[in-house]
C-alpha positions in Angstrom: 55.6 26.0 26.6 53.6 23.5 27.9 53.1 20.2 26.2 49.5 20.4 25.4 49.5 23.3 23.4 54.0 23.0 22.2 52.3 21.8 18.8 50.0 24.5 18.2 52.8 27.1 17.6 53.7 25.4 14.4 50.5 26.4 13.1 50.1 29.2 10.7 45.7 29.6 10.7 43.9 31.2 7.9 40.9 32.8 8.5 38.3 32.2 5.4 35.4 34.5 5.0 33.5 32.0 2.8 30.7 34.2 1.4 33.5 36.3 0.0 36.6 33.8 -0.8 35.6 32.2 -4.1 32.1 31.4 -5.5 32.1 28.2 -8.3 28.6 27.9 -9.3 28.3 31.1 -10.6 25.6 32.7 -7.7 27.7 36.1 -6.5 28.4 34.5 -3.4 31.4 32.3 -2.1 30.9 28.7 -1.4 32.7 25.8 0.3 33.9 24.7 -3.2 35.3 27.9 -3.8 37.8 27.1 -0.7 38.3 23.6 -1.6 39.3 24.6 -4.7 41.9 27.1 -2.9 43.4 24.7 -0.2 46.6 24.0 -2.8 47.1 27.7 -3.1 47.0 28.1 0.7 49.1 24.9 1.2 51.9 26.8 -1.0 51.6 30.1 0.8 52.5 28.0 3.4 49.5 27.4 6.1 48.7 24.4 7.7 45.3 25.4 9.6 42.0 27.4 8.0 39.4 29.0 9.8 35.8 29.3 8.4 33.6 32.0 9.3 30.2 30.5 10.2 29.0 28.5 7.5 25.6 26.9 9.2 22.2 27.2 8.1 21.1 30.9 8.5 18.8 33.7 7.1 22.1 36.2 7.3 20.6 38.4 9.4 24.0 38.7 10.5 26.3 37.1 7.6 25.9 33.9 9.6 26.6 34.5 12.7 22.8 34.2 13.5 22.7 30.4 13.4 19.5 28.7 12.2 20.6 24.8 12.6 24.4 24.3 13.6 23.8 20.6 12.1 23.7 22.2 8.7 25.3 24.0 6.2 24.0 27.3 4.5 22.2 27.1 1.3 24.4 29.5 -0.7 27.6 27.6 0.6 26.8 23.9 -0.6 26.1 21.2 1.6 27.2 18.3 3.9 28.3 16.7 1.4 30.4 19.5 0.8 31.9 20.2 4.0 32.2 16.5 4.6 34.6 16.8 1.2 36.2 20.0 2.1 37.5 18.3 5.3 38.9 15.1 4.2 41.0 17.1 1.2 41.9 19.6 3.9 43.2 16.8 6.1 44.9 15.3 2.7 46.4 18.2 2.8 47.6 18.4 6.1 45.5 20.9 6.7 43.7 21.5 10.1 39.9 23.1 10.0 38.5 25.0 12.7 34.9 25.9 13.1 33.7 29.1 13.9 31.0 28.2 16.7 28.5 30.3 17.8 27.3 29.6 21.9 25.5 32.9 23.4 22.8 33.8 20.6 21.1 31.8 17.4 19.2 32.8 15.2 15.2 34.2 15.8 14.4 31.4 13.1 16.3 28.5 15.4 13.5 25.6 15.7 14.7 26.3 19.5 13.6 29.9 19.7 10.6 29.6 17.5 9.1 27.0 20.2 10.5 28.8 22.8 8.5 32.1 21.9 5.4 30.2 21.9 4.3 29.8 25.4 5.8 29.7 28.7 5.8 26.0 29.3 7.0 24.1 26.4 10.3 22.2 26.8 12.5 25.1 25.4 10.6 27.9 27.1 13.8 28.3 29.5 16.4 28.4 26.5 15.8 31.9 26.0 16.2 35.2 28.3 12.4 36.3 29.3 11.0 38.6 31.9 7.7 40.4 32.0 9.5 44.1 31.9 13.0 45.0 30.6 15.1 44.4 33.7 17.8 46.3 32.6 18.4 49.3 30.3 21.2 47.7 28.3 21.6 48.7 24.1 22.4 46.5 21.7 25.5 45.8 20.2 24.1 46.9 16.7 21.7 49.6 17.9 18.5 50.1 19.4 17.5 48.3 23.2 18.6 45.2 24.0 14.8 43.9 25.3 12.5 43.3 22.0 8.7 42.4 23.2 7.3 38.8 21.9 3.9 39.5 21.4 3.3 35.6 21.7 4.7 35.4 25.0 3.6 39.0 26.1 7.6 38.8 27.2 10.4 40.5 26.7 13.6 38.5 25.1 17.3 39.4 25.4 19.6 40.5 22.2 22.9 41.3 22.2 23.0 41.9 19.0 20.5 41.9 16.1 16.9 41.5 17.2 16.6 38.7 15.2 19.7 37.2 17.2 18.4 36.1 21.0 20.7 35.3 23.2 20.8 32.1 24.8 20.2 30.9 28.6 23.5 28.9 29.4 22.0 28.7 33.2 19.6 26.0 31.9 21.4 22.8 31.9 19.0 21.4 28.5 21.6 24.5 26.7 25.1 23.5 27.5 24.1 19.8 26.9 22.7 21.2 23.5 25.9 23.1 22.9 28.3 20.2 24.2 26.1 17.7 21.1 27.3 20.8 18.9 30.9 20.3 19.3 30.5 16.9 19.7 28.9 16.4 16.3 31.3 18.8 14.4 34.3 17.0 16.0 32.9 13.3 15.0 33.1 15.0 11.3 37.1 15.5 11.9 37.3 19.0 12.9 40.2 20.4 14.5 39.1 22.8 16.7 36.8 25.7 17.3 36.9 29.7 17.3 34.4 30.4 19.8 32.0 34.1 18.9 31.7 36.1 22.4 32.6 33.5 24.6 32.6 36.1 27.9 28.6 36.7 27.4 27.3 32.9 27.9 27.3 33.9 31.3 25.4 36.8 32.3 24.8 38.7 35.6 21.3 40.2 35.1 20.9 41.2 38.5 24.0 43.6 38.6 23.6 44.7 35.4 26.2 43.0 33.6 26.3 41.1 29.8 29.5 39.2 30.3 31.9 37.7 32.5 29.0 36.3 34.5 29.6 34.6 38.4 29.7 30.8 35.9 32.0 31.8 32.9 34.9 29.6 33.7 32.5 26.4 35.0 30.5 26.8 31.7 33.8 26.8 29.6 35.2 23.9 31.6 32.0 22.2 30.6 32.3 22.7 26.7 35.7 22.4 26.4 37.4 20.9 29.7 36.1 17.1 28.8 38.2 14.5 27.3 36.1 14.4 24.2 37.6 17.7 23.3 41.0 17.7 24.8 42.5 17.4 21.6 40.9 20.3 20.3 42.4 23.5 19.5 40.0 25.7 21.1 40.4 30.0 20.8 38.1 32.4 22.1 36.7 35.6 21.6 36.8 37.3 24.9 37.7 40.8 25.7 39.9 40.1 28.6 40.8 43.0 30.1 43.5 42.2 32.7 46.2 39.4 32.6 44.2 37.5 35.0 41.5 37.2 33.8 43.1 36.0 30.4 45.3 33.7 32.3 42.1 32.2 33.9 40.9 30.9 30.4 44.1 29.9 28.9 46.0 28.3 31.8 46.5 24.5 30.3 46.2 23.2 33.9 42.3 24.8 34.0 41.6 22.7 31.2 39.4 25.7 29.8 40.5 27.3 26.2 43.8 27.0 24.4 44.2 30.6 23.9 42.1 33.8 23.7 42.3 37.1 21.3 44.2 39.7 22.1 42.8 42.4 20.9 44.7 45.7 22.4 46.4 46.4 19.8 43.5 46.6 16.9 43.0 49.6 19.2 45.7 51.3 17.7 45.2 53.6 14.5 41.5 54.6 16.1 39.6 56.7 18.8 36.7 54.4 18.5 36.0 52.0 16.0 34.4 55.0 13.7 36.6 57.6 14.2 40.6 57.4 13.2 43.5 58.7 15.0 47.4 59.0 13.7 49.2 55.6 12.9 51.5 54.4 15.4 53.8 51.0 15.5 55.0 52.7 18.4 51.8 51.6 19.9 51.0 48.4 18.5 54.7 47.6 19.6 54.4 48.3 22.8 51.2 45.7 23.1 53.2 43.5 21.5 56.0 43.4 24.4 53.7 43.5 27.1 51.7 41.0 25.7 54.6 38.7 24.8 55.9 39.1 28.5 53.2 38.3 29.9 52.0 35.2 28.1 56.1 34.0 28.7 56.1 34.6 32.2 52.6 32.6 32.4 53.5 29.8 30.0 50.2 31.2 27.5 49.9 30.5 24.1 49.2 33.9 22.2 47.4 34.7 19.1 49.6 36.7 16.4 46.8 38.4 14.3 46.0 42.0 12.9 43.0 41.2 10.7 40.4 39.4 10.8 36.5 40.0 9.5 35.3 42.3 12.1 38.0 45.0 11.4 38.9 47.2 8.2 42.6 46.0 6.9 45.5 47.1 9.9 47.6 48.2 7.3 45.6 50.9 6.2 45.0 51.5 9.7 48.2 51.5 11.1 51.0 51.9 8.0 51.2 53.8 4.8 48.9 51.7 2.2 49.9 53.9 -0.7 53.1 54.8 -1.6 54.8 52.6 1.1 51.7 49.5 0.7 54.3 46.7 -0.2 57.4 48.1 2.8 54.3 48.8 5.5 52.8 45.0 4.8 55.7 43.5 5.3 56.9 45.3 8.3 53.7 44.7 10.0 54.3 40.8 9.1 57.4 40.7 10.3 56.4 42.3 13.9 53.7 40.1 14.6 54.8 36.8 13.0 58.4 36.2 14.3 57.0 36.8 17.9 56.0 33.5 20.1 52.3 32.2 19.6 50.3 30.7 17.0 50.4 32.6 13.2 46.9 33.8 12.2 46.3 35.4 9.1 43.4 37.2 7.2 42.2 36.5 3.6 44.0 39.0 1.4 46.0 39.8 4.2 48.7 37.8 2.3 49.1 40.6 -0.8 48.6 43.8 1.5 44.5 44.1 0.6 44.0 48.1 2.0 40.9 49.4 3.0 38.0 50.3 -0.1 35.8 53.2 -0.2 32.6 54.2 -1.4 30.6 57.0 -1.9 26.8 55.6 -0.7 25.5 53.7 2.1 23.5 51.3 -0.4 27.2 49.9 -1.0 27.3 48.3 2.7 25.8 45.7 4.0 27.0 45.2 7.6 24.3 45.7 9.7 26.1 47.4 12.7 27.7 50.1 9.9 24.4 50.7 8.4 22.8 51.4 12.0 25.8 53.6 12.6 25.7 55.3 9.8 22.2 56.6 10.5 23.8 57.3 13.9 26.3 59.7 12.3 23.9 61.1 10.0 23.2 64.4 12.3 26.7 65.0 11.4 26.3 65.3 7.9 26.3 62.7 5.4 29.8 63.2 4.0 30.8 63.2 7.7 28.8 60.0 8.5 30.5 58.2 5.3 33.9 59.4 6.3 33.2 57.6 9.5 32.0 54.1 8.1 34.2 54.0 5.1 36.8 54.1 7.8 35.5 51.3 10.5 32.7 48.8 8.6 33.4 45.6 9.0 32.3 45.3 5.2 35.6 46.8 5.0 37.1 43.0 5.2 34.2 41.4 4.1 34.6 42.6 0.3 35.2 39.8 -2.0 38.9 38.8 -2.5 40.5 40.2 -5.4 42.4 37.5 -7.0 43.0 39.5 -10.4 42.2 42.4 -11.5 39.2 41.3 -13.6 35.7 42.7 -13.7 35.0 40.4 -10.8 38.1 40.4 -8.8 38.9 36.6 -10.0 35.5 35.9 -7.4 32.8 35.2 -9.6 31.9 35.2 -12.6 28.9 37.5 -11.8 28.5 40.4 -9.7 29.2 39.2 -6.2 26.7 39.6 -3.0 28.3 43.0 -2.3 30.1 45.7 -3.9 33.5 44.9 -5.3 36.2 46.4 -4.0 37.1 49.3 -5.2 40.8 49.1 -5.2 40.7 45.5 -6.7 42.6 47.1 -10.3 45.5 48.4 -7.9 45.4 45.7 -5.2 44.9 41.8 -6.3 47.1 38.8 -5.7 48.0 38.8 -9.7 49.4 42.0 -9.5 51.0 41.8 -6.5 52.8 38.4 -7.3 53.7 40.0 -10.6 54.7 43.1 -9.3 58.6 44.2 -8.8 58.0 44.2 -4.9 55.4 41.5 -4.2 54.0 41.3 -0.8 52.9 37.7 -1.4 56.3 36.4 -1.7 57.4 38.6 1.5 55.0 36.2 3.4 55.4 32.7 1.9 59.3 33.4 2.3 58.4 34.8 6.1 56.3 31.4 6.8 58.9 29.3 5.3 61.5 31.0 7.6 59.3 30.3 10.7 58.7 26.7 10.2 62.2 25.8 9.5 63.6 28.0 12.3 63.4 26.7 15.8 63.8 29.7 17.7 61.1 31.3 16.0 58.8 29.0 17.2 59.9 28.1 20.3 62.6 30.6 22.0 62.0 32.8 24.6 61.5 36.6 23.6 63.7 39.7 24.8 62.7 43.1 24.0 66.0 45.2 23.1 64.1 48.3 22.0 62.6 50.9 24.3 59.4 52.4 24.4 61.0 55.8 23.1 62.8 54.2 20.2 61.7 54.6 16.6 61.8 50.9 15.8 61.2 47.2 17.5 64.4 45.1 18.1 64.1 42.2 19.8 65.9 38.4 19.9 63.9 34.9 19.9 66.5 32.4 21.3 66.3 28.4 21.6 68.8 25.9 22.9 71.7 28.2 22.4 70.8 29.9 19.1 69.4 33.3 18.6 67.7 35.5 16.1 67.4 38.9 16.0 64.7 41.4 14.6 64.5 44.7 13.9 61.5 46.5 12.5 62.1 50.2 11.9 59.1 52.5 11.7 57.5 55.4 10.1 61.0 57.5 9.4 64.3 56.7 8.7 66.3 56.1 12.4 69.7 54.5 12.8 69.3 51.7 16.1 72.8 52.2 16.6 73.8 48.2 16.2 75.7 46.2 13.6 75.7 43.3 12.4 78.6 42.5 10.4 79.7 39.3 11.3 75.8 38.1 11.8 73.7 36.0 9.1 71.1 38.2 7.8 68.0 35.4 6.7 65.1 38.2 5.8 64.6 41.7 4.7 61.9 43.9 2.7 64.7 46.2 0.8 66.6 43.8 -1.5 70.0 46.2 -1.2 70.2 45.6 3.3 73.4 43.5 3.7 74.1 44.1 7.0 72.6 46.1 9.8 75.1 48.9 9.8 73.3 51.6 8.1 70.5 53.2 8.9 67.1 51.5 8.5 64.5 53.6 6.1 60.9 53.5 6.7 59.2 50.2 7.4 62.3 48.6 7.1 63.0 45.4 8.6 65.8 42.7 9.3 66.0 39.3 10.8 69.4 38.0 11.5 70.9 34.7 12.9 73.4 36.1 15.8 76.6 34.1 16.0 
């Protein structure tokens, strides 16, 4: 692994969804406080590294993600003051934070769009996508056209997204200087490094029709990111790369572009569309995992090891059995992703197997996107169209975390911003670290093995397993020393290997002594080979 990025894979990154991670004051919503006064709790799970969903000034059109001011923090969630304070006892800590910024769109309410909208000569005018017709036929992410007509401009603007998210004109010089003082000013404050929202769009090709990957991507990215005032950055994108080359453009340290890039095959897995579920297979996800890992070794990339994250309902209940295999599928999954080579990334909740809720009305979501779809799906009945967003909201991982099993979940001390989640009595860190088989431990056990074992971190990766096989064996080996693991699947399967005369350092079934029976479903085993 190259030297810039050799330290990164010692990080294990925990993405925080603040509005719904832990609320102090009492409001129903999560706050910056509410992770400070977590950051012990994450230091003992054993992660060195948080990620914070967009915590900037914003009317939540878009839970934050429409930006108002990126020099501010959102009323609900403190202020300066507290992220100022949230930082330094992060760092205390030895805790990294990482930014969730925010390039291709702001908010309608931005000072820059509101001046912007106003005529067609004012020194922001250009900021904005404007054209006197619609010069392509292009939908919005969330529904509806992606051309909304400004009565005061007698223009149309561009919207990805929400129509109270425009998107932003990185061909005018004044925005990538704007965006640049962004980083800049967050970085001054001590942050880490950033997680950058839709990083393929800031480039667009209008005239052939096409939102991302635009003729300037990789110069505008060089731009942000590829100057020595944020080499030290850790810098990860949201891109959806669809070819190895195109990836490798990004991430290649010598392009001086990002660290790494998501990797997002594999949440692929499980579903037909992001509505509309199919079977479960690890076979699958497996199989992205290998060619991903090969790919990135032969390339000398730094890969992301995530299957959550706020956009997606839980992958275990997705791609395992959340019920009467919950604690054995969790900890499978675990095991597959985070011995692999790349840099650990885990969801809140992730940590004590959080499945996905359900509920019986649409007035219990609040994503914008499900609620659109859901009046999509409607036509096909309305237990049909809840079927569909039950399965694939994003409010799915956006419920607030159940730390107990109290009325509130441990959250607040009120009733929260949304619904509860409705398995929080069967599913909550409490129980889970109380329970006979705790999923919690699983992982703090799993991290602890990582950081203290060199070939998990750094050794190269060998698939043993083939794509016809019922399980995923493969060895991580470093400087002469090896460790192998074996992650059996949905049914019971014998892989046909011992290991006797082998260390065994982790397993999810507390009777596995050696390797030389058969492996039961989810079962997993990571062994030192002598």
């Amino acid at each position: 692994m190259t030297e810039k990025y050799r330290d990164f894979l010692s990080w294990v990154i925990y993405q925080i969804y603040p509005r719904s991670f832990q609320d102090t004051n009492g409001d129903g919503i999560g706050d910056l406080n509410g992770v400070r006064a977590r950051l012990d709790y994450l230091k003992d799970l054993g992660v060195n590294a948080i990620w914070l969903c967009p915590c900037y000034k914003s009317p939540n059109d878009d839970n934050g993600y429409d930006v108002a001011d990126y020099r501010d923090i959102m009323d609900e969630f403190g202020n300066m003051d507290d992220m100022k304070a949230l930082i330094s006892e992060s760092h205390a800590r030895g805790i990294h934070v990482i930014m969730d910024l925010v390039p291709n769109h702001t908010s309608s309410a931005h000072k820059w769009f509101r001046a912007s909208k106003q005529s067609r000569d004012n020194p922001y005018s250009d900021y904005y996508y404007w054209f006197d017709e619609p010069p392509t036929d292009w939908n919005a992410s969330f529904g509806g056209k992606a051309w909304e007509y400004c009565p005061e401009r007698k223009q149309y603007y561009l919207h990805s997204y929400c129509v109270s998210q425009p998107d932003l004109n990185w061909d005018n010089p004044k925005v990538r200087d704007e965006m640049k003082a962004v980083g800049d000013f967050w970085a001054s404050l001590g942050v880490d490094g950033f997680r950058i929202d839709v990083i393929d769009q800031i480039s667009k090709d209008i005239p052939n029709g096409r939102n991302c990957f635009g003729p300037h991507l990789h110069e505008y990215i060089h731009e942000l990111f590829g100057r020595e005032e944020a080499a030290h950055l850790f810098t990860v994108g949201e891109c959806w790369a669809s070819t190895g080359e195109e990836y490798k453009k990004h991430c290649d340290a010598s392009r001086n572009e990002l660290s790494t890039l998501f990797q997002f095959d594999h949440l692929e897995c499980g579903r037909s569309e992001k509505f509309v579920q199919t079977a479960p297979s690890l076979a699958a996800v497996r199989d992205v995992l290998v060619k991903w890992q090969t790919f990135n070794q032969q390339n000398d990339l730094l890969q992301m090891l995530f299957t959550d994250n706020h956009d997606n309902a839980p992958f275990l209940s997705r791609v395992g059995n959340d019920k009467e295999l919950r604690y054995e599928s969790a900890t499978c999954i675990a095991a597959m992703f985070y011995t692999l080579k790349g840099v650990a990334l885990l969801y809140q909740g992730q940590e004590f197997g959080t499945v996905s809720p359900r509920y019986d009305d649409i007035s219990d979501f609040r994503d914008v996107e499900a609620i659109n779809a859901y009046n999509g799906f409607l036509p096909l009945g309305k237990e049909e169209a809840l079927k569909r967003i039950n399965f694939g909201s994003r409010d799915n991982s956006r419920r607030p975390i159940a730390w107990d099993g109290s009325e509130y979940g441990g959250f607040s001390t009120v009733a929260p911003w949304t619904p509860v989640h409705s398995e929080k009595d069967r599913v909550n860190l409490d129980a889970d670290i109380h329970g006979e088989k705790s999923i919690h431990a699983f992982y703090k056990r799993l991290l602890a093995l990582r950081r203290a074992t060199p070939e998990l971190l750094y050794g190269d990766f060998t698939v043993l397993s083939k794509p016809t096989d019922p399980f995923f064996r493969f060895t991580r080996s470093y400087e002469g020393k090896t460790v192998e693991v074996l992650c059996n699947f949905e049914t019971a399967s014998d892989p046909g290997v011992s290991f006797a005369e082998q260390d065994l350092l982790r397993s999810n079934y507390k009777d596995r002594k050696d390797a030389s029976a058969p492996f039961r479903p989810y079962e997993i085993a990571i062994y030192r080979v002598k």
